[in-house]
N, C-alpha and C positions, 0 to 999 in steps of 0.2 A: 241265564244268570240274572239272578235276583240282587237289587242293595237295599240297604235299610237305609239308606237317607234319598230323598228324593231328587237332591245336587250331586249326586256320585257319579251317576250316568253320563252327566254332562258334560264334567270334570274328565272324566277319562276319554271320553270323544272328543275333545280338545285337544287332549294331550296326544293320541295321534295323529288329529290332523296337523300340527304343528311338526310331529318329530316326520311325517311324509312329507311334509313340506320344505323342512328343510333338506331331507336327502336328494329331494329330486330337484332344489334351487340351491345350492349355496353361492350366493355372491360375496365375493371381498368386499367387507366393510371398513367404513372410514374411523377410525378413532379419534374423537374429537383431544384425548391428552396429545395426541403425535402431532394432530396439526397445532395444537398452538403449542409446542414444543419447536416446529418446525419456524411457526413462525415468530417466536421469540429469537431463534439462529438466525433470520434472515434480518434483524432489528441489528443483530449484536452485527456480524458482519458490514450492515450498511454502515454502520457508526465505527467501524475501526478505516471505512475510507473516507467518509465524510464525518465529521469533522477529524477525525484521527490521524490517519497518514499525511492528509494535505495540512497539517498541524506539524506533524513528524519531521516533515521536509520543508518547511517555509522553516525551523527552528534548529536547521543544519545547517542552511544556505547564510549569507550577506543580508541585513537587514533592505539593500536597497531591491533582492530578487524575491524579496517573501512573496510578494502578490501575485507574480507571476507564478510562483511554485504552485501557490492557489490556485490561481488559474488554470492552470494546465492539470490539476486533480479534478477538480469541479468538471472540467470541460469534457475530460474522460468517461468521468460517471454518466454524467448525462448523453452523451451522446452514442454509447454502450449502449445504457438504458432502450434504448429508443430501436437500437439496432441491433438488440435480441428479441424485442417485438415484434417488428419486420422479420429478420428472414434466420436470426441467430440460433433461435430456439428450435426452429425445423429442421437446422440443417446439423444439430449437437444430436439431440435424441429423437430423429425419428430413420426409420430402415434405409437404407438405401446401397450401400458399400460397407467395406471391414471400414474406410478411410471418412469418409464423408455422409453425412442423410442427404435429406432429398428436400423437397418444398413442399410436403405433405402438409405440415401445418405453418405455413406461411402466414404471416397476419395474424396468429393465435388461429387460425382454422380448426375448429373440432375441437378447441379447449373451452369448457362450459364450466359452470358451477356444480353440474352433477358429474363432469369423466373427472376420473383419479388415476395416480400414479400408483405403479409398483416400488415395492424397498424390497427387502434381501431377507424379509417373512412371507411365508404363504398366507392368506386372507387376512394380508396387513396392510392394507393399502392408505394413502393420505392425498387430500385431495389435489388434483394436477394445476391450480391456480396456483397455488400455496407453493408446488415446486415449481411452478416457472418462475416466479417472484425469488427463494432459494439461491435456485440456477444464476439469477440474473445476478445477482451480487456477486459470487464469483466470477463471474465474467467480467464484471467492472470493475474490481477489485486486483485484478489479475495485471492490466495494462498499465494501470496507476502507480503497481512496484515500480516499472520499469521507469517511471519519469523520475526517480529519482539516482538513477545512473548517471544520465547527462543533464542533470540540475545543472540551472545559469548557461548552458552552452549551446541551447536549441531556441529557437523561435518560435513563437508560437504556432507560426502559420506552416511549420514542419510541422508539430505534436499536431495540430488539428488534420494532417494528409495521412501520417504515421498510423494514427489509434486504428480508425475503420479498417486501415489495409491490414494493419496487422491480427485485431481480431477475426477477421475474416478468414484470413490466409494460413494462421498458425491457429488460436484458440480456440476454433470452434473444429478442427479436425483433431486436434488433440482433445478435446472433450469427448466428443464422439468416439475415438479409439480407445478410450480409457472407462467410461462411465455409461455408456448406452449398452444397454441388452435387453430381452424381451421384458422378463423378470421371473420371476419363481412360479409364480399365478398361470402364466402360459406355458411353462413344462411342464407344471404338473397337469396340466389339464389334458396335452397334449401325450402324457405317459398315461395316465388314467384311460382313455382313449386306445391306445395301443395296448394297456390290458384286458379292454373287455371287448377286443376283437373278436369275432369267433372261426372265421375263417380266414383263407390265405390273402385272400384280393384286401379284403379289408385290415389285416395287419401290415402288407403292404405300404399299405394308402395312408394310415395311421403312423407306422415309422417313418417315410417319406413327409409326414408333419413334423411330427417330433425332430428330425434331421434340419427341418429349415428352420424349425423355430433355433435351435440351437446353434444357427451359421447366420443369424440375423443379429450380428454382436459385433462392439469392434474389433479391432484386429490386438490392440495390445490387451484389450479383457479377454481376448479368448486365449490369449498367451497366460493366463492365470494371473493377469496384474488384478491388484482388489485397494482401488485407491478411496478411503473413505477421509482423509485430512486434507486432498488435493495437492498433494506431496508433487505428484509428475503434475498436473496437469496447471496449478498455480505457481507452485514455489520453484522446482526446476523449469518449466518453462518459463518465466517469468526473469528467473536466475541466468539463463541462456543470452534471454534478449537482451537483459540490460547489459551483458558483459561485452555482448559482439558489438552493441550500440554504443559504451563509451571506446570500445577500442577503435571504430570508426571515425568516433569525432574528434578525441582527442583530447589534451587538454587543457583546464580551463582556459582564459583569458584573466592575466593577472598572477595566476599560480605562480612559487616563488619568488614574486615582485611584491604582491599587497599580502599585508598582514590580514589574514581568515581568522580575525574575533573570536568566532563562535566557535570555529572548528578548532584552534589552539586550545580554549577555555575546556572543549570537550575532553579532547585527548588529555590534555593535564590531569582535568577529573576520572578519567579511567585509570590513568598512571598509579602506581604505588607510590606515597610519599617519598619516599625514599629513592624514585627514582627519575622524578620530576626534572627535566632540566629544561632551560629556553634554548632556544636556537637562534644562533647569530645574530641571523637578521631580527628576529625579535629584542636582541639586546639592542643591536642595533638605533632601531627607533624608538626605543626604550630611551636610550641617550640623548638622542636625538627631542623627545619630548621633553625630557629634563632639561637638557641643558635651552632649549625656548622661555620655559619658566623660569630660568636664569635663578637657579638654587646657586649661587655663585659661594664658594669657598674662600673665606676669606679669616681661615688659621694661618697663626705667622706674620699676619701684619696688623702694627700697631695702629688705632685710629682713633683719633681724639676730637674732639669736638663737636663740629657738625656732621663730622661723617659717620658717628653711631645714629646719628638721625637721618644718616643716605643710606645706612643698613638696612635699617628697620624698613624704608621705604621699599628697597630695592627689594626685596625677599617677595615681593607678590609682583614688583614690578607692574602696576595697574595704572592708568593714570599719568596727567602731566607731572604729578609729584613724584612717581616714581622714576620717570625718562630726566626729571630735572637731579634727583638722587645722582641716578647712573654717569652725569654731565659731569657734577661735581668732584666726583668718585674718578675720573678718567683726567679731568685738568689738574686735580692732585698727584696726578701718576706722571704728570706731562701732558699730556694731549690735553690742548688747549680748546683746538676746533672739532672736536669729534665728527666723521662722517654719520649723519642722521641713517640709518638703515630699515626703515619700519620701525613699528610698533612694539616689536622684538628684539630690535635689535641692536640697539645699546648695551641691553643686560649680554647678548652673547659677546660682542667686542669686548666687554670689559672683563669677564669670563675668562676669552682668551688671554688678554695682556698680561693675566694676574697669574695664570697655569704657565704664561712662559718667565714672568717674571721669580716664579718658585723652581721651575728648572733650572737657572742660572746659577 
């Protein structure tokens, strides 16, 4: 074979060795769009629990439990964080049982800047740093629901015993039954293999691969769950814990006694207009605050003189000028010596004398 250009030759011996080259290596490569897609998700996630959720829930509670609601989010994240580095992350995705891994990569063991992770394409792999980072936010994100079940009703030094045991004990076997499996990469590799058996011993040997790779999974993935939102593994388990944890504790301290601010002002704003109503106790001290301000009613009785200028005072009730008003206003009625009662409480004495003197 002859060419007329002196570069043709070369050109096409490249072009083999490259197409032999890859038939007889093809490695799963990393795509640099997935991981910084991956790791934009892992951005969006850490900011719906810090600052987000401990936001969410310090602005449901009492303004006097905000901090602690903080607290006890912060405390979670961080101490999560720490203990899916240790022993969280070896024990979600690596082999060991349908129910539990093992301590394979304890410490980040055998996680580098060069191993990658499997996804649910064959030669689509993204690097494994990138999913343990990922992974971790859900895992912190996960215990943190649950602290706003018994918001105001726990102690801190309970949420600090709680978090570890329970991630431990529920999240990371529920992870691992739901989201660990070899990945696509090692059954195809392991059916590839089984095809180009040639004999008995070695199709054997090759199915007996293929057989473990495909039993090295959890127990609810291999029951056909395919959880890519964290449906079971955040939001129903998550939903579990906090239900069985407020019916344990019980609750609040205060409930039906103190007026809940925040929590009245919410529900009204979800209400339809039109079906907005207060509740007793809220008229309650509703009256109760009025009548302190001593908005005193005072249709029906004639007053002349100086007592349009004990009105005028009385209406804010502030001050010795207003408590002298109120005096004035009470030795006109009769009472001569009025019992002093607070700061308050002249405008409500005269209040009353005037409501009973209009029932007569």
């Amino acid at each position: 074979m002859t060419f007329k250009r002196p570069y043709g030759a070369g050109l096409a011996a490249l072009a083999v060795g490259l197409f032999a080259a890859t038939a007889a290596y093809a490695e799963p490569t990393v795509n640099k769009g997935d991981n910084a897609w991956m790791l934009t998700s892992t951005v969006l996630v850490l900011l719906m629990t810090i600052p987000g959720l401990a936001l969410f829930y310090g602005g449901l509670v009492r303004s006097k439990n905000m901090l602690s609601v903080l607290m006890q989010v912060f405390y979670t994240v961080c101490v999560v964080t720490v203990i899916w580095a240790v022993y969280g992350y070896s024990l979600a995705f690596t082999g060991g049982s349908d129910f539990i891994g093992g301590f394979s990569k304890a410490f980040m063991m055998g996680v580098t800047p060069d191993s990658k992770a499997a996804t649910f394409s064959v030669d689509a792999n993204i690097s494994e740093l990138v999913y343990v980072c990922f992974q971790m936010t859900f895992a912190a994100i996960t215990p943190a629901l649950i602290v706003g079940a018994f918001a105001e009703r726990m102690k801190f030094s309970a949420i600090a015993l709680f978090i570890p045991l329970w991630v431990t004990l529920i999240y990371f076997p529920i992870a691992h039954m739901v989201w660990y499996w070899p990945g696509p990469d090692a059954i195809q590799d392991a059916a590839k293999a089984l095809a180009a058996a040639a004999d008995g011993a070695a199709k054997t040997a090759a199915q007996a691969k293929l057989d473990e790779i495909n039993a090295d999974a959890g127990w609810i993935f291999k029951k056909g769950a395919i959880d890519f939102a964290g449906g079971t593994v955040v939001h129903i388990n998550a939903g579990i814990a906090g239900f069985v944890g407020a019916l344990l504790i019980g609750k609040r301290t205060g409930y039906g006694k103190e007026l809940m601010a925040r929590l009245v002002r919410l529900q009204r704003r979800l209400q339809p207009r039109s079906q907005r109503r207060r509740s007793p106790r809220h008229d309650q001290l509703l009256r109760r605050h009025r009548s302190r301000r001593a908005v005193v009613d005072v249709r029906g009785v004639d007053r002349e003189g100086s007592s349009v200028g004990a009105r005028r005072h009385l209406r804010r009730c502030r001050g010795p000028r207003g408590r002298h008003a109120c005096r004035r206003l009470l030795r006109r009625d009769g009472c001569d010596r009025p019992r002093p009662r607070g700061r308050r409480g002249l405008p409500v004495l005269l209040h009353r004398r005037e409501e009973r003197a209009r029932l007569r």
